[in-house]
C-alpha positions in Angstrom: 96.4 83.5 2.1 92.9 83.1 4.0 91.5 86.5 5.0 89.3 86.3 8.1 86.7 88.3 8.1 84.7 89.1 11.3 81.3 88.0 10.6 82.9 84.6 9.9 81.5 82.9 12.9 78.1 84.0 12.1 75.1 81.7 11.0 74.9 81.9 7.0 72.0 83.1 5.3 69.6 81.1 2.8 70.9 83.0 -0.2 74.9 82.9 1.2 74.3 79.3 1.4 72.8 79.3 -2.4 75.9 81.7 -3.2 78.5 79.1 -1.9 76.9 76.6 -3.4 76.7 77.8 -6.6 80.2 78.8 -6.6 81.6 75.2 -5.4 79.4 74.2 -8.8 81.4 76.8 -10.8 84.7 75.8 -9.5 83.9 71.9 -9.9 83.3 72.4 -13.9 87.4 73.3 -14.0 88.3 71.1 -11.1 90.3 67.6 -12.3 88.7 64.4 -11.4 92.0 64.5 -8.7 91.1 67.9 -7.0 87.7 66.6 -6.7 88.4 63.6 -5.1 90.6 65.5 -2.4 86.6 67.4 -1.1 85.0 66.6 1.7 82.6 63.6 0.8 80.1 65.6 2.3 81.2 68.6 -0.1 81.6 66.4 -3.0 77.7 64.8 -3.0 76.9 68.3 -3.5 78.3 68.6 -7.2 76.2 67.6 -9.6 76.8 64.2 -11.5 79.3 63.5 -9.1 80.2 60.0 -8.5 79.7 58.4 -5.0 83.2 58.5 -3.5 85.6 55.8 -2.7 86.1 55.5 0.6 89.5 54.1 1.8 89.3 50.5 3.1 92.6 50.8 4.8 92.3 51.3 9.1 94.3 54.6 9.3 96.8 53.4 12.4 98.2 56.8 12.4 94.9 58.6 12.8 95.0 60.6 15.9 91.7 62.0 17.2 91.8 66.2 18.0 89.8 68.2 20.3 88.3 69.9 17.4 87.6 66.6 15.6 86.4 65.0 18.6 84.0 68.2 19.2 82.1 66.8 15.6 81.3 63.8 16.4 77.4 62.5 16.8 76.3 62.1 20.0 72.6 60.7 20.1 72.3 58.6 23.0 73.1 62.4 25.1 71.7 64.2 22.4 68.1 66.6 23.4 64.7 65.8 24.4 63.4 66.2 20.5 65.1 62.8 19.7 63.0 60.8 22.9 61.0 58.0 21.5 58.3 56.5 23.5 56.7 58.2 26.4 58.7 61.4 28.0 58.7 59.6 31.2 61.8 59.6 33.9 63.2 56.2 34.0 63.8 54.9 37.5 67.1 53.1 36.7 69.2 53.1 33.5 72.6 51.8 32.9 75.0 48.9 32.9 75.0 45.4 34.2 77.5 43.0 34.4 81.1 44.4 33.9 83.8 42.3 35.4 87.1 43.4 36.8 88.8 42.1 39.9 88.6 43.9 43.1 90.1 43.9 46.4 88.1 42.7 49.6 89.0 43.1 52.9 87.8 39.8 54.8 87.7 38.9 58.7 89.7 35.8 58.7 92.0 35.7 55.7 92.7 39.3 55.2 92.5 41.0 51.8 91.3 38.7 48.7 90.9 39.7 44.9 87.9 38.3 43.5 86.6 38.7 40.0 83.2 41.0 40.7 80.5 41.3 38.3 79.4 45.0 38.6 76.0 46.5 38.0 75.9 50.3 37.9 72.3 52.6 37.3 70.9 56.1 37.8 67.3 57.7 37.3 67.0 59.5 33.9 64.6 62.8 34.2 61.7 62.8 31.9 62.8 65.5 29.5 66.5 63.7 29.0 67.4 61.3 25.8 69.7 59.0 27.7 72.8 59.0 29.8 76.8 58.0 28.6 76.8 54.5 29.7 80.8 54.2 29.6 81.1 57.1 32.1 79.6 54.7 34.7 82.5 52.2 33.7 85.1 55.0 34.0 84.1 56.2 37.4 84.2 52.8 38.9 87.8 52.1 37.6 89.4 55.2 39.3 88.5 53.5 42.2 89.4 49.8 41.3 92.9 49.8 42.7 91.6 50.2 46.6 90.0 48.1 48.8 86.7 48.1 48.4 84.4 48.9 51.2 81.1 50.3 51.3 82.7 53.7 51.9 84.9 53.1 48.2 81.4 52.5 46.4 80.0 55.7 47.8 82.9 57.5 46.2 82.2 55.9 42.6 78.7 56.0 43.2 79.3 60.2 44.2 81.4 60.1 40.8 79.4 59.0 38.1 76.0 60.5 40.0 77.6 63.9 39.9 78.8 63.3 35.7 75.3 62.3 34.5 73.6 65.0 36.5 70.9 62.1 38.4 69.4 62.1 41.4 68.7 58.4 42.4 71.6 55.7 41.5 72.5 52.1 42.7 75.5 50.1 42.1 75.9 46.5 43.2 78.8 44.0 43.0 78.8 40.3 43.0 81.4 37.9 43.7 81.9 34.6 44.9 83.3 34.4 48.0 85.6 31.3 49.2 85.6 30.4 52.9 87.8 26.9 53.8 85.5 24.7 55.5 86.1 21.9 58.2 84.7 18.6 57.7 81.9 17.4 60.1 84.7 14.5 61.7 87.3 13.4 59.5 89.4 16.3 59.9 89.5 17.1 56.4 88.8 21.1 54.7 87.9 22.6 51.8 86.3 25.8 50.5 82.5 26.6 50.0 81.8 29.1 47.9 79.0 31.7 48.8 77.0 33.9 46.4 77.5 37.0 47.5 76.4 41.0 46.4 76.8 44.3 47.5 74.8 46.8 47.0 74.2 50.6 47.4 71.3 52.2 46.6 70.4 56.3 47.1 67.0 57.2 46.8 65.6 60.9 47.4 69.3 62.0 49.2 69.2 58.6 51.6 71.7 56.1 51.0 71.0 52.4 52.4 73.7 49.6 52.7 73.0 45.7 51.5 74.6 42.8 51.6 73.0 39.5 50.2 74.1 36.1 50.8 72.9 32.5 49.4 73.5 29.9 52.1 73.2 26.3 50.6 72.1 23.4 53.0 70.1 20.5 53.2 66.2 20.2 54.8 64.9 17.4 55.7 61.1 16.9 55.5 59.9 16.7 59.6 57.1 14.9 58.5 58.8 12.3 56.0 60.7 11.6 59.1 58.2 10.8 61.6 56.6 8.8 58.8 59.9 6.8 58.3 60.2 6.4 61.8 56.5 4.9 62.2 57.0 2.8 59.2 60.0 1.0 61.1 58.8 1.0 64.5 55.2 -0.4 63.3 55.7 -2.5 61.1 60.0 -3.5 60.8 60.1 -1.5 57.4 62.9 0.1 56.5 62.3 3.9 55.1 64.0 6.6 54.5 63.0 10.3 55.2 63.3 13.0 51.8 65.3 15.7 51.8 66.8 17.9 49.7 69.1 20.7 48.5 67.6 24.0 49.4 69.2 27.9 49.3 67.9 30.8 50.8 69.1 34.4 50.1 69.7 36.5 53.2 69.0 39.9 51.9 70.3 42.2 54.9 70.5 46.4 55.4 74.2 47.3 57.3 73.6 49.6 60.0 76.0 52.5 60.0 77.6 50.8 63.8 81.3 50.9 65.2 81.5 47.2 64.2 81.5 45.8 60.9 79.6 43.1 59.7 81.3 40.6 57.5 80.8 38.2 54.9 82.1 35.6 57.5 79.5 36.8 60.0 76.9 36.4 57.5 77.7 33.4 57.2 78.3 32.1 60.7 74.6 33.5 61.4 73.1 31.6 58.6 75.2 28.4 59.8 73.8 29.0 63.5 70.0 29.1 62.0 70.4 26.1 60.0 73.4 23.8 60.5 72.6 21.4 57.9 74.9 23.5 55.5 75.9 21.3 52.5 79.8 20.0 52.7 82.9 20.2 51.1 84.8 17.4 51.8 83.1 13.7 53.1 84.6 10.4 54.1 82.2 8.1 55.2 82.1 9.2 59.0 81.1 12.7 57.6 78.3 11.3 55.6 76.9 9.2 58.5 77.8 12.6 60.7 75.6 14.6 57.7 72.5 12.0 58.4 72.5 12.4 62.0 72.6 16.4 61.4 70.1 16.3 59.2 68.0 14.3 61.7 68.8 16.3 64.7 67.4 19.7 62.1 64.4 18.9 60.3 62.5 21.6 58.8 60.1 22.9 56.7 60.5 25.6 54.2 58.4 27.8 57.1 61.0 26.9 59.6 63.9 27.8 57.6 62.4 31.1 57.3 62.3 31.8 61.2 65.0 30.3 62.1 67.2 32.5 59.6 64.6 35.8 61.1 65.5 34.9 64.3 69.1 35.3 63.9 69.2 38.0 61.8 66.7 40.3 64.2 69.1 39.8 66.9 71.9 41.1 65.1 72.5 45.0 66.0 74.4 45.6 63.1 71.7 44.1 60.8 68.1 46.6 59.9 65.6 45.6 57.8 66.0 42.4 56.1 64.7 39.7 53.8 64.6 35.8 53.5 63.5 34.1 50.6 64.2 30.0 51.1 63.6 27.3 48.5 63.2 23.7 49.2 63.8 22.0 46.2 61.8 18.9 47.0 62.8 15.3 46.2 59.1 14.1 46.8 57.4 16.4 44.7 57.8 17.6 41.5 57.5 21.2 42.6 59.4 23.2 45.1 58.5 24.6 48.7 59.0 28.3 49.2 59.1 31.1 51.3 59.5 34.5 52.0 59.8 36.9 54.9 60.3 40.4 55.4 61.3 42.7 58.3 61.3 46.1 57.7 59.9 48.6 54.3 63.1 48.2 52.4 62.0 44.8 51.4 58.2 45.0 51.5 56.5 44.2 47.8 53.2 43.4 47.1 54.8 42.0 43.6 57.3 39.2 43.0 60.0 38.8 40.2 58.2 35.9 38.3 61.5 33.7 37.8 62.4 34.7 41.2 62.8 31.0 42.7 64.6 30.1 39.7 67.6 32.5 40.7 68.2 30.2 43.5 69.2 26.9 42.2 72.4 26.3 43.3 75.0 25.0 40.6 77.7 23.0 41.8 
């Protein structure tokens, strides 16, 4: 029988650890080869001559994990400020990007949709902190998974997995793409666009801001490849034909906390209102003849895109700061037209993501 004695609990000293060591020694000289292999591996290395174990290959099915067995396992990634590599600097955002599960949307005209939604879930890391418990990110979000998801739902997981790894600045985003059925400029005939679109809540210094981006697809054609086209007929009987060309811009928009909410289909209807020339679904040949006069009655440059999607977006009430960013993605020259306008600080950077204007090619 095991007599507990009360010092049991306390920190050995050098010479009882040499003691209990040099007793395991004394008992492994009688011990069988069996009795040996029964130690601890960790125990067993200590014996001198003793071969290196054989570990079972077997996956133990049965194997249930205890509280006390759970308690020894290594944690490094949460594990003290002693084990930081590199500079002891605090990390503006660390965490997880990219982990899918569907979710619930509430939407204006076809009420509740699930959507696979690609999340992307961060916090600040303090200076004198190793790292943070990447899955507890995961498991916060998937308590609230089965609701609805509204900005007020992110601001509970967001309020979870903040408060378990002990941050002070956090952001999670969601993206999704969004289907909206679609008329047909005059054949009668719908379909369903599908719109890039994220959420995104970010806290910084105790003050939470609401975002919603949006990539609007549509066609732009060049103002003065028109008139030039135009000229080239009138003048002289030749037939030409203006360039134009694919083009996305992403509406990058702060929600105002206001009675009425701002959906994705309002988004959308204010992009449509800026620039009509939305690229289409469905196209008989009246719509494609209806698409040419469109795109003659909107011609634009890549500056004009950019006010025209401003204009609508600073008359919006429900709308704050926000940001355009519109690529033309020319047919006449082997580069691209862009722009970019902001309204607002939330938005402002003197810097630009250097593949930036790649994220916006649209594949169909």
């Amino acid at each position: 029988m095991n007599k507990i004695t009360p010092d049991f609990d306390k920190a050995p000293t050098r010479d009882e650890a040499e003691t209990a060591l040099a007793r395991l020694r004394q008992w492994a000289e009688q011990a069988s080869p069996a009795e040996r292999a029964e130690l601890d591996p960790a125990l067993a290395r200590l014996i001198p001559g003793a071969e290196y174990p054989e570990f079972s290959r077997d996956y133990p099915e049965g194997f249930t994990v205890s509280p006390a067995y759970k308690a020894t396992l290594p944690d490094l990634q949460n594990g003290p400020a002693s084990l930081i590599r590199g500079a002891k600097r605090v990390i503006q955002h660390v965490g997880i990007s990219n982990f899918r599960l569907p979710i619930q949307f509430h939407t204006r005209d076809n009420g509740d949709l699930t959507l696979e939604t690609s999340v992307t879930g961060s916090v600040s890391l303090e200076a004198g902190k190793k790292g943070i418990n990447m899955s507890r990110i995961m498991r916060s979000f998937y308590v609230h998974a089965d609701k609805t998801f509204s900005f007020e739902v992110i601001e509970a997981a967001l309020d979870d997995y903040k408060s378990d790894l002990e941050s002070f600045d956090a952001r999670i985003q969601m993206r999704l793409s969004f289907p909206t059925k679609v008329q047909s400029l005059r054949s009668g005939l719908s379909g369903y666009q599908y719109y890039d679109i994220a959420l995104e809540l970010v806290e910084q210094a105790g003050v939470r801001r609401k975002i919603i981006h949006l990539d609007y697809v549509y066609s732009s054609t060049c103002p003065c490849s028109l008139e030039l086209s135009e000229h080239a007929r009138s003048a002289r009987g030749q037939l030409a034909t203006p360039h134009s060309q694919r083009s996305v811009a992403r509406l990058s928009v702060e929600v105002r906390d206001t009675a009425k909410c701002l959906w994705f289909e309002d988004l959308i209807d204010l992009a449509r209102a800026a620039v009509p020339t939305e690229t289409q679904v469905m196209v008989k040949r009246e719509d494609e003849q209806a698409f040419a006069e469109l795109n003659a009655a909107n011609p634009i440059f890549v500056e004009d895109a950019a006010r025209l999607f401003a204009q609508q977006l600073e008359n919006d009430p429900r709308i704050g700061d926000f940001r355009v960013v519109a690529s033309h993605q020319e047919s006449l020259h082997s580069h691209d037209a862009v722009s970019i306008l902001t309204e607002g600080e939330l938005f402002e950077s003197a810097s630009l993501d250097p593949k930036l204007f790649t994220t916006l090619f649209h594949v169909g």
